[in-house]
Biopython code that builds the backbone (N, CA, C, O; Angstrom):
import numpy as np
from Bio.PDB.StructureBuilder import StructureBuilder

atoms = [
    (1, "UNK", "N", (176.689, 58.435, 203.499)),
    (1, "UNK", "CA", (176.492, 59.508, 204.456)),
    (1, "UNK", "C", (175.005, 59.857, 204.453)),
    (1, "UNK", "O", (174.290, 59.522, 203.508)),
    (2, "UNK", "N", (174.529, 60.540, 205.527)),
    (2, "UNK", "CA", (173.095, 60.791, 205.598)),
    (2, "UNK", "C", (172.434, 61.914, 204.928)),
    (2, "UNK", "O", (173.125, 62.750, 204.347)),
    (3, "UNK", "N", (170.989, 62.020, 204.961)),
    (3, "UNK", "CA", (170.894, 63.390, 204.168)),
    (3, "UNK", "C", (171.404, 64.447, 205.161)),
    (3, "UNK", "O", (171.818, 65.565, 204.854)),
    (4, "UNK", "N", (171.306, 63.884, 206.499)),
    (4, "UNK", "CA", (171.424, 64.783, 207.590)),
    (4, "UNK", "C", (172.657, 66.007, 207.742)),
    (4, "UNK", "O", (172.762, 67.221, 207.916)),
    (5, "UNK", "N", (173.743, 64.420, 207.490)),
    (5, "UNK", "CA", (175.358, 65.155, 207.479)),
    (5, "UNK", "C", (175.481, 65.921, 206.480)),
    (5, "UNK", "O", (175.935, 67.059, 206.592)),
    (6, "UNK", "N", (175.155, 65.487, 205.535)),
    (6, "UNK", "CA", (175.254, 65.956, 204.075)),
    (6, "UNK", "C", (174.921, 67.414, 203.970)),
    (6, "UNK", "O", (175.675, 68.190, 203.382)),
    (7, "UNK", "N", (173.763, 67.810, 204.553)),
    (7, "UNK", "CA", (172.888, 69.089, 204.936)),
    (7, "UNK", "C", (173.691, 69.787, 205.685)),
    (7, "UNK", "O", (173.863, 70.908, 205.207)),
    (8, "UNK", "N", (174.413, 69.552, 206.924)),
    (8, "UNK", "CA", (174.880, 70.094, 207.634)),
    (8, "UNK", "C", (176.541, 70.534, 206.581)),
    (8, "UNK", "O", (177.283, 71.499, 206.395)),
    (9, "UNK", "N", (176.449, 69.592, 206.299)),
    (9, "UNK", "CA", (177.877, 69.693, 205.521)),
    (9, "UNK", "C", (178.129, 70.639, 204.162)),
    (9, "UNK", "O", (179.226, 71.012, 203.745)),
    (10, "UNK", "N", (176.839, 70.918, 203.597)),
    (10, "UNK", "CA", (176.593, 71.677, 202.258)),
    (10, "UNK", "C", (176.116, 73.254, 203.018)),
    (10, "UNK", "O", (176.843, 74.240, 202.901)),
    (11, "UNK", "N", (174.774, 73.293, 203.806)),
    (11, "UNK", "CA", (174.218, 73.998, 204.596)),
    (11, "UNK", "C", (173.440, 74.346, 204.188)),
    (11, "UNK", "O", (173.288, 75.532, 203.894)),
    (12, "UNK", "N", (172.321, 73.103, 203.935)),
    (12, "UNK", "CA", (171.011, 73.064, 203.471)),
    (12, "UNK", "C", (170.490, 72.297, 204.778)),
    (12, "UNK", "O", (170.892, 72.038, 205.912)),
    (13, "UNK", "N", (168.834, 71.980, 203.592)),
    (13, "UNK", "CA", (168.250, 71.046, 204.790)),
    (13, "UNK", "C", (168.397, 69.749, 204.602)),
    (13, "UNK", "O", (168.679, 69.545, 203.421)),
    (14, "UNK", "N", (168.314, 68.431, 205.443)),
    (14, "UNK", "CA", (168.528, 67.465, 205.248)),
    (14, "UNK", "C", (167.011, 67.056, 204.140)),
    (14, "UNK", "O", (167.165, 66.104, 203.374)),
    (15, "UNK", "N", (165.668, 67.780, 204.120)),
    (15, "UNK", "CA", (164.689, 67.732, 202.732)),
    (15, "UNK", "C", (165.746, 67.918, 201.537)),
    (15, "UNK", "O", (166.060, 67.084, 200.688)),
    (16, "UNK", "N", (166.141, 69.027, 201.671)),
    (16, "UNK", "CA", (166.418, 69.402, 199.917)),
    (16, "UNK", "C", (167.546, 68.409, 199.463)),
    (16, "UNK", "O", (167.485, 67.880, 198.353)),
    (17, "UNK", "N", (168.548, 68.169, 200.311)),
    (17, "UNK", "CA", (169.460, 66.931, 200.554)),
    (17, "UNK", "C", (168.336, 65.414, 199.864)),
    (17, "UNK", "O", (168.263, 64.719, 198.851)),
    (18, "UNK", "N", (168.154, 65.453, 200.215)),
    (18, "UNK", "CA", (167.128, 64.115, 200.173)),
    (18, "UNK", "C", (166.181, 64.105, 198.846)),
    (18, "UNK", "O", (165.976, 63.027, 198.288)),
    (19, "UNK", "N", (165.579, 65.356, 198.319)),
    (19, "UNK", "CA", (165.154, 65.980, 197.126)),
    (19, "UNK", "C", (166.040, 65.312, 196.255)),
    (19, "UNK", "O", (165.862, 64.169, 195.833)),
    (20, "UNK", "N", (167.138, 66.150, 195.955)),
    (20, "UNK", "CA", (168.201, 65.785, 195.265)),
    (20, "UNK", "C", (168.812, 64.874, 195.199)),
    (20, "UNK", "O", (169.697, 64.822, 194.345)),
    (21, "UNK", "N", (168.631, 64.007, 195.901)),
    (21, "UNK", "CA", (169.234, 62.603, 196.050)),
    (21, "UNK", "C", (168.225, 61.698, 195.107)),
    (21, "UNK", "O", (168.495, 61.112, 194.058)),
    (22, "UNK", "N", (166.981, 61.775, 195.820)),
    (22, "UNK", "CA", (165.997, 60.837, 194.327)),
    (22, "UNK", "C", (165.785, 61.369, 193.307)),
    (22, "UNK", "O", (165.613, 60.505, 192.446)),
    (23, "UNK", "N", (165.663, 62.756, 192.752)),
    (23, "UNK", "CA", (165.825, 63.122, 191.760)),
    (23, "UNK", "C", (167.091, 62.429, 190.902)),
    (23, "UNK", "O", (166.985, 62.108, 189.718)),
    (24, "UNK", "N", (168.035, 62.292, 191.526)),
    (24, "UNK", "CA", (169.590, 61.821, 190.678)),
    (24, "UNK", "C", (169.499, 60.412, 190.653)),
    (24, "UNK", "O", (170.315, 59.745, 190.017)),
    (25, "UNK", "N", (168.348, 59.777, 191.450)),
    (25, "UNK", "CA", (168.514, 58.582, 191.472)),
    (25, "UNK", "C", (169.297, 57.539, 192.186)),
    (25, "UNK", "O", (169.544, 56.361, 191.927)),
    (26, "UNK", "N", (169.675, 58.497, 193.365)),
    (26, "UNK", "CA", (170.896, 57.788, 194.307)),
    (26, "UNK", "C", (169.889, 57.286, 195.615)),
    (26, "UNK", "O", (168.889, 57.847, 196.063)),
    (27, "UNK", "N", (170.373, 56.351, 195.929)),
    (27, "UNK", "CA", (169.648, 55.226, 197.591)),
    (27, "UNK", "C", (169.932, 56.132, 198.497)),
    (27, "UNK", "O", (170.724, 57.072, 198.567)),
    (28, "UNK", "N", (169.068, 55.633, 199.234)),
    (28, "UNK", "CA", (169.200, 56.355, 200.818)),
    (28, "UNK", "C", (170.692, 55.697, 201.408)),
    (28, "UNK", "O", (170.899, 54.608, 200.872)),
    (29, "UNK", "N", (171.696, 56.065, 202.305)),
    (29, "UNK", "CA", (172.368, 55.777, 203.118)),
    (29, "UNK", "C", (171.649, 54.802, 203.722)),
    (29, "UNK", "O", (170.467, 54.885, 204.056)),
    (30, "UNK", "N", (172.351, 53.906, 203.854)),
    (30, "UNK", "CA", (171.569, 52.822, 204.845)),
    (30, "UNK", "C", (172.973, 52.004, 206.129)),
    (30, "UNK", "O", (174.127, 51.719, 205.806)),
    (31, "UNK", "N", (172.594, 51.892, 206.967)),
    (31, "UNK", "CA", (173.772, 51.678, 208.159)),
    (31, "UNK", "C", (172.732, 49.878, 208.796)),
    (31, "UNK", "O", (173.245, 49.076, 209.577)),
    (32, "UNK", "N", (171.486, 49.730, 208.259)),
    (32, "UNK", "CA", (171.146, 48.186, 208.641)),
    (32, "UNK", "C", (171.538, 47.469, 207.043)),
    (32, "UNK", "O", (171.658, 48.009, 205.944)),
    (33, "UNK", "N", (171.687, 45.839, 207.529)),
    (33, "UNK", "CA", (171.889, 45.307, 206.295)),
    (33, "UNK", "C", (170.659, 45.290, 205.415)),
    (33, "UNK", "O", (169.493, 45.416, 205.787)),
    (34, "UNK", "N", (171.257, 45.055, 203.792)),
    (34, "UNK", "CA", (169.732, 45.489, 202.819)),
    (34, "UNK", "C", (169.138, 44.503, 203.436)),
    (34, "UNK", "O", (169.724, 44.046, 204.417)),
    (35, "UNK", "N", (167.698, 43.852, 202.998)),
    (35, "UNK", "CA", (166.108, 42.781, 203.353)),
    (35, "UNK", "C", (167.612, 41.332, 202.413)),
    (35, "UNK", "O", (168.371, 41.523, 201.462)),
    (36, "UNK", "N", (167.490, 40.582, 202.938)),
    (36, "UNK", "CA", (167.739, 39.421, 202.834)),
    (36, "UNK", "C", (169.414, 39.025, 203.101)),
    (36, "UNK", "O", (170.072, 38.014, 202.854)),
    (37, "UNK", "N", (169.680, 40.088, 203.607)),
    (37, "UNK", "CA", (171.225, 39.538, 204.356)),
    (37, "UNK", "C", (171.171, 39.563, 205.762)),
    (37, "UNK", "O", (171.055, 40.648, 206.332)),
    (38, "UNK", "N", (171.226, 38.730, 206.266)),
    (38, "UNK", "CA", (170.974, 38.309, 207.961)),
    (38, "UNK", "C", (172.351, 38.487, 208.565)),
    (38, "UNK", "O", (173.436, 38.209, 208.053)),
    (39, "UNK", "N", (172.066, 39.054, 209.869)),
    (39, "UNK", "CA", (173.211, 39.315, 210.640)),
    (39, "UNK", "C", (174.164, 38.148, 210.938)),
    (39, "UNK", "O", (173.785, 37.181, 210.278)),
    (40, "UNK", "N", (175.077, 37.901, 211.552)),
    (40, "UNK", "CA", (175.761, 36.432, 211.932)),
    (40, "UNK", "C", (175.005, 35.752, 213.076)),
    (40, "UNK", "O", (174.890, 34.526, 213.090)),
    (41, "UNK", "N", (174.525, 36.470, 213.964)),
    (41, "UNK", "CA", (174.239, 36.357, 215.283)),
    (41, "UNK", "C", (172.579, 35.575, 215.175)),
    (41, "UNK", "O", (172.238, 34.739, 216.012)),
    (42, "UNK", "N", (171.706, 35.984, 214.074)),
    (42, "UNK", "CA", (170.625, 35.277, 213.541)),
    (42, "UNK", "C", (170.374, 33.832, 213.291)),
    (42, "UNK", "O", (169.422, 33.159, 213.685)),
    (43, "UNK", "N", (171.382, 33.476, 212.577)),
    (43, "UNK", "CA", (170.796, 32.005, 212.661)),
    (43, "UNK", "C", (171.143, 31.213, 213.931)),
    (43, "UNK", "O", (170.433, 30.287, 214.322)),
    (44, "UNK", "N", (172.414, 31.666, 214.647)),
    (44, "UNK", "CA", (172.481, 30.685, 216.120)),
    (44, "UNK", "C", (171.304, 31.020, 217.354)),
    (44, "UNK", "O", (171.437, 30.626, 218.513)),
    (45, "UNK", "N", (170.286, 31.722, 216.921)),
    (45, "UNK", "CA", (169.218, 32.484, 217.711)),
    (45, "UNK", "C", (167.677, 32.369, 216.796)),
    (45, "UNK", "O", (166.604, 32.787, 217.231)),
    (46, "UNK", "N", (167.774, 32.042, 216.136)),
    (46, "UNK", "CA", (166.411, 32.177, 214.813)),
    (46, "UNK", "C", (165.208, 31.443, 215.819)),
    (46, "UNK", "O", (164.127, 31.965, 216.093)),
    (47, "UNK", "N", (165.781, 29.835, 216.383)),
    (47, "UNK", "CA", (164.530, 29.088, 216.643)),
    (47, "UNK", "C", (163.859, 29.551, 217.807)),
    (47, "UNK", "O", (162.646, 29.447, 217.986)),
    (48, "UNK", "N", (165.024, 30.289, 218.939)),
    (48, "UNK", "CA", (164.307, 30.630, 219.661)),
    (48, "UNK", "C", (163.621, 31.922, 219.750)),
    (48, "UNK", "O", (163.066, 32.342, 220.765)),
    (49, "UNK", "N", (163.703, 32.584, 218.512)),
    (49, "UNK", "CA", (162.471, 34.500, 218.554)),
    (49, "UNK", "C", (161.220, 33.710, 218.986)),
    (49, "UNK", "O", (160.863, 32.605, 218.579)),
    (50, "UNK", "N", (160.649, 34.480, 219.865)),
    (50, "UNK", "CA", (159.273, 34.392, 220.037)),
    (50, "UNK", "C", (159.115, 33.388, 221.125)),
    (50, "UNK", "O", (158.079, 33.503, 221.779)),
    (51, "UNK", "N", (160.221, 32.080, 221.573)),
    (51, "UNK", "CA", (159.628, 31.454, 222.534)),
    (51, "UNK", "C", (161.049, 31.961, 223.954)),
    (51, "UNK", "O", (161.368, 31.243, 224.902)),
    (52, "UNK", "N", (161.450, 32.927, 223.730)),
    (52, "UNK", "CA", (162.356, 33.587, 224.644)),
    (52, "UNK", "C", (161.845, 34.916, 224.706)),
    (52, "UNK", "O", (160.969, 35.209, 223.892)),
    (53, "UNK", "N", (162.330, 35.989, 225.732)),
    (53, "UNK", "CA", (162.640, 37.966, 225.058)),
    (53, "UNK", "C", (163.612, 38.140, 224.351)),
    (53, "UNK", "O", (164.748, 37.703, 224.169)),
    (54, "UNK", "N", (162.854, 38.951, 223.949)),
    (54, "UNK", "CA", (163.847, 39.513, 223.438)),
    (54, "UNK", "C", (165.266, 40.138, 224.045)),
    (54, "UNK", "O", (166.286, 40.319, 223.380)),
    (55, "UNK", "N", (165.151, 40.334, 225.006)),
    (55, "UNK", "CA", (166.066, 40.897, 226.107)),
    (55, "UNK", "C", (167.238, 40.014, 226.108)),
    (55, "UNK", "O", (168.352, 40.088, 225.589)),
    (56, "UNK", "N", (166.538, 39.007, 226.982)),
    (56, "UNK", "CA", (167.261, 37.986, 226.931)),
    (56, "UNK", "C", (168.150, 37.014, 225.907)),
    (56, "UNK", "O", (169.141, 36.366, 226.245)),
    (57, "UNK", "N", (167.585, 37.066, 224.630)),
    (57, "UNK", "CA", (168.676, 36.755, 223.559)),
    (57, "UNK", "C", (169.244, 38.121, 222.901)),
    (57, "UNK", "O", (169.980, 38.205, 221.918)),
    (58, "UNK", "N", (168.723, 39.161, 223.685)),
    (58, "UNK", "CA", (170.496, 40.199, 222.824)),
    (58, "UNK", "C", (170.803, 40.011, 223.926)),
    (58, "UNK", "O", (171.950, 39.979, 223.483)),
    (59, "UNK", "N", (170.939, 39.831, 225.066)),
    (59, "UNK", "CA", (172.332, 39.798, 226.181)),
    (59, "UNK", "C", (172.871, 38.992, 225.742)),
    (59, "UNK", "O", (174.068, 39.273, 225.679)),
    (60, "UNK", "N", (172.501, 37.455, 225.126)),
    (60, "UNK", "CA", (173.235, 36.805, 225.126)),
    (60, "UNK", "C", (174.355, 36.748, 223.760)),
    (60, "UNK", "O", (175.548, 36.457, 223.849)),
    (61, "UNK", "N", (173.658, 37.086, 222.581)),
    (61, "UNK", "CA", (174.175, 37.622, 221.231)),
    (61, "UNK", "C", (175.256, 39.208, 221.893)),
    (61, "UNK", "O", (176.364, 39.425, 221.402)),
    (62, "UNK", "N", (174.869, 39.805, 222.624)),
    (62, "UNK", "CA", (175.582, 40.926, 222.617)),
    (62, "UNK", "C", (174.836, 42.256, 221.214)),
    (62, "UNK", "O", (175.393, 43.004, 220.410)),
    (63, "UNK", "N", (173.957, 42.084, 221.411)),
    (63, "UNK", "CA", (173.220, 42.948, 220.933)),
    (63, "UNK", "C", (172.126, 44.108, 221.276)),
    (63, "UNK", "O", (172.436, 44.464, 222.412)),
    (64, "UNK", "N", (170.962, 44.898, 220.842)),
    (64, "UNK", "CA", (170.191, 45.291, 222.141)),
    (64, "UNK", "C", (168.965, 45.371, 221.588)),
    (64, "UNK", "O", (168.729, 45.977, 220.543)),
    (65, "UNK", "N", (168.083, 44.724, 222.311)),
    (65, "UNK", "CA", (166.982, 44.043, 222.789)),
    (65, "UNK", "C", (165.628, 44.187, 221.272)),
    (65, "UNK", "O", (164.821, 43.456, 220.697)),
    (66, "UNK", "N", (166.143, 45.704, 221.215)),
    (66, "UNK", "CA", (165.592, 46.245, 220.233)),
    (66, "UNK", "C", (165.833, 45.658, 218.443)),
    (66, "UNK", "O", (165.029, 45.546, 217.518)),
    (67, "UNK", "N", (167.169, 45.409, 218.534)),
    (67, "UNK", "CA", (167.515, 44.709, 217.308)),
    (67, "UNK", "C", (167.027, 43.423, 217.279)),
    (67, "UNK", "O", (166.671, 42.887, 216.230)),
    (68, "UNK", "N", (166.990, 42.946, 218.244)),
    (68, "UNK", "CA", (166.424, 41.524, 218.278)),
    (68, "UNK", "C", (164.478, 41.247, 217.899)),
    (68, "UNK", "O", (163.651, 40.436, 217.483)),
    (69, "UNK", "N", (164.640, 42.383, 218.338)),
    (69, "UNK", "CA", (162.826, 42.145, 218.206)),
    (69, "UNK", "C", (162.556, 43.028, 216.701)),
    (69, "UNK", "O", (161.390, 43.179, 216.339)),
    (70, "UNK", "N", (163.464, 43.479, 216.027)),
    (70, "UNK", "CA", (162.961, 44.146, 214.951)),
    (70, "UNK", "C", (163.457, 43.303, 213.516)),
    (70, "UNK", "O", (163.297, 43.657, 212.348)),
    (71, "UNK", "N", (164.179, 41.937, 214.105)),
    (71, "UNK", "CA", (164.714, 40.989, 213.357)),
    (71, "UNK", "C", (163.524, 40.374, 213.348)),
    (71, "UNK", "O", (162.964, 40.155, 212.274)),
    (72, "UNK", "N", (162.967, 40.007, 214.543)),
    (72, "UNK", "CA", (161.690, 38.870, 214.208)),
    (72, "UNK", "C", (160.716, 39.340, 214.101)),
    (72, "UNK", "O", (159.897, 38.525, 213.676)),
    (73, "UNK", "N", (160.183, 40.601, 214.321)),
    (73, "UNK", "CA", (159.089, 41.340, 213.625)),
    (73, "UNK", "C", (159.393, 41.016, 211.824)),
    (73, "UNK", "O", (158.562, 40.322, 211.237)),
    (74, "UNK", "N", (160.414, 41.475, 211.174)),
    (74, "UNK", "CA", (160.815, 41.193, 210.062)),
    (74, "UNK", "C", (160.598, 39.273, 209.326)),
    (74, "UNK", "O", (160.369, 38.799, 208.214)),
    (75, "UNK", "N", (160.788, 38.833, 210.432)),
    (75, "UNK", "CA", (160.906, 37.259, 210.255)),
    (75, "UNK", "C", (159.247, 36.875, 210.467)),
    (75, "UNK", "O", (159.086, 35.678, 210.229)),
    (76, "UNK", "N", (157.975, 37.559, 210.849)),
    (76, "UNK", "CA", (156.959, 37.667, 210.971)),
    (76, "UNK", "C", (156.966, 36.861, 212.235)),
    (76, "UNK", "O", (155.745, 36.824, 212.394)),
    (77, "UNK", "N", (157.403, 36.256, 213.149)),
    (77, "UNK", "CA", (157.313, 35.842, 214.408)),
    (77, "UNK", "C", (156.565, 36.881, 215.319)),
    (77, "UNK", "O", (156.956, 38.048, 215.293)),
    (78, "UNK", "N", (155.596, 36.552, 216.059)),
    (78, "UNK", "CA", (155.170, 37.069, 217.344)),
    (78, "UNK", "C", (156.153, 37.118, 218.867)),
    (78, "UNK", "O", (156.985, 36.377, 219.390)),
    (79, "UNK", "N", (155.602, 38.249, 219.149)),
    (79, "UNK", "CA", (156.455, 38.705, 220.259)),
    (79, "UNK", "C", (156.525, 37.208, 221.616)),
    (79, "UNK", "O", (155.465, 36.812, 222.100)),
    (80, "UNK", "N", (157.671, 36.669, 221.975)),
    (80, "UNK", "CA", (157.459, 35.764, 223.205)),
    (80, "UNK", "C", (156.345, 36.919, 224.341)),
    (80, "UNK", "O", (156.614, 38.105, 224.534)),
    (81, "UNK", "N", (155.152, 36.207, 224.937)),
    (81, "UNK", "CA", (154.330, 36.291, 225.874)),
    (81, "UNK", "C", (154.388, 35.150, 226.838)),
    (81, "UNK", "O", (153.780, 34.118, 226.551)),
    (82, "UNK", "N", (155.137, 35.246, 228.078)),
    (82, "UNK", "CA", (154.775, 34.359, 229.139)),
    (82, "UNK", "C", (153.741, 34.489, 229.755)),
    (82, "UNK", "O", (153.463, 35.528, 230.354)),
    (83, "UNK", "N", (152.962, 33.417, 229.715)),
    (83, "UNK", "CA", (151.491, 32.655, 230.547)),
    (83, "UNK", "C", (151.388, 33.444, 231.773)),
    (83, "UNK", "O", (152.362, 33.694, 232.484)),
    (84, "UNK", "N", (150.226, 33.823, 232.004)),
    (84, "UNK", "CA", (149.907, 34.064, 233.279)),
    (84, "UNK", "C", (149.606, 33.108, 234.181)),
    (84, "UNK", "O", (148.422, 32.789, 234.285)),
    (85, "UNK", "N", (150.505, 32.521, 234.934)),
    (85, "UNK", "CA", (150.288, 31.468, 236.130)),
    (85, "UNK", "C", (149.130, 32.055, 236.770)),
    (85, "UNK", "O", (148.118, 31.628, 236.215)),
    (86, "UNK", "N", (148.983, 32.498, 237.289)),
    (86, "UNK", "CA", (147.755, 33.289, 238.396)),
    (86, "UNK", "C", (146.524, 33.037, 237.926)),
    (86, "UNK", "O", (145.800, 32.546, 238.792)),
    (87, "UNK", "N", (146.057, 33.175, 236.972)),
    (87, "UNK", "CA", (145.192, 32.847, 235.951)),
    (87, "UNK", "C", (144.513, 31.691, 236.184)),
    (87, "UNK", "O", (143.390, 31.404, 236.596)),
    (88, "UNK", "N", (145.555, 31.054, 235.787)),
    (88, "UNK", "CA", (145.186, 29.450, 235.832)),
    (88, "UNK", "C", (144.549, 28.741, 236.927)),
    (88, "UNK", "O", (143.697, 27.852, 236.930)),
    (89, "UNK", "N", (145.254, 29.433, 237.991)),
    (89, "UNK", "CA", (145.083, 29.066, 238.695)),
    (89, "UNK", "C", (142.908, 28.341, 239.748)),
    (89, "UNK", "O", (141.806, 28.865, 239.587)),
    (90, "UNK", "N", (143.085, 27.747, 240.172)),
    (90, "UNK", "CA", (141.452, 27.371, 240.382)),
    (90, "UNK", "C", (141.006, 28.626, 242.061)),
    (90, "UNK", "O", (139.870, 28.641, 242.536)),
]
sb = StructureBuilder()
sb.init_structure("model")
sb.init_model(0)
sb.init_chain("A")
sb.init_seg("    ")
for serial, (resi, resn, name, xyz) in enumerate(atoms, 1):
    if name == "N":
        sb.init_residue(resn, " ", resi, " ")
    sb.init_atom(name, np.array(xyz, "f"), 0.0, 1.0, " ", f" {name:<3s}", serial, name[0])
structure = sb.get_structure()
């Protein structure tokens, strides 16, 4: 549970909640998986971070857009940037 609920639930603040929590030595609530357990949806999607959007592979995972790009930020991949045609152009 969060410090948040917890606060609301005792009728403190979600600080002193949170105080008391590292003092005792207890983890934060956490609702993403811990650093080295990968979602399912990750490895059938891994090769393409960065040369797709992100957009476009959570529609297709069924995810949102945001999770996808905070997976390969994590994976140190750069954001996909499509070329400016116009540019190039002579």
């Amino acid at each position: 549970m969060s410090d948040r609920l917890v606060a609301e639930a005792v009728g403190t603040t979600a600080d002193q909640v949170g105080l008391w929590r590292r003092r005792l030595g207890v983890d934060a609530f956490r609702q993403r998986p811990p650093a080295g357990e990968w979602p399912d949806w990750l490895d059938a999607v891994r090769d393409r971070l960065g040369r797709e959007a992100d957009a476009d592979i959570a529609e297709q995972v069924g995810v949102c857009g945001t999770t996808v790009g905070a997976w390969r930020r994590r994976l140190g991949i750069p954001a996909f940037r499509p070329q400016n045609r116009a540019r190039d152009r002579p």
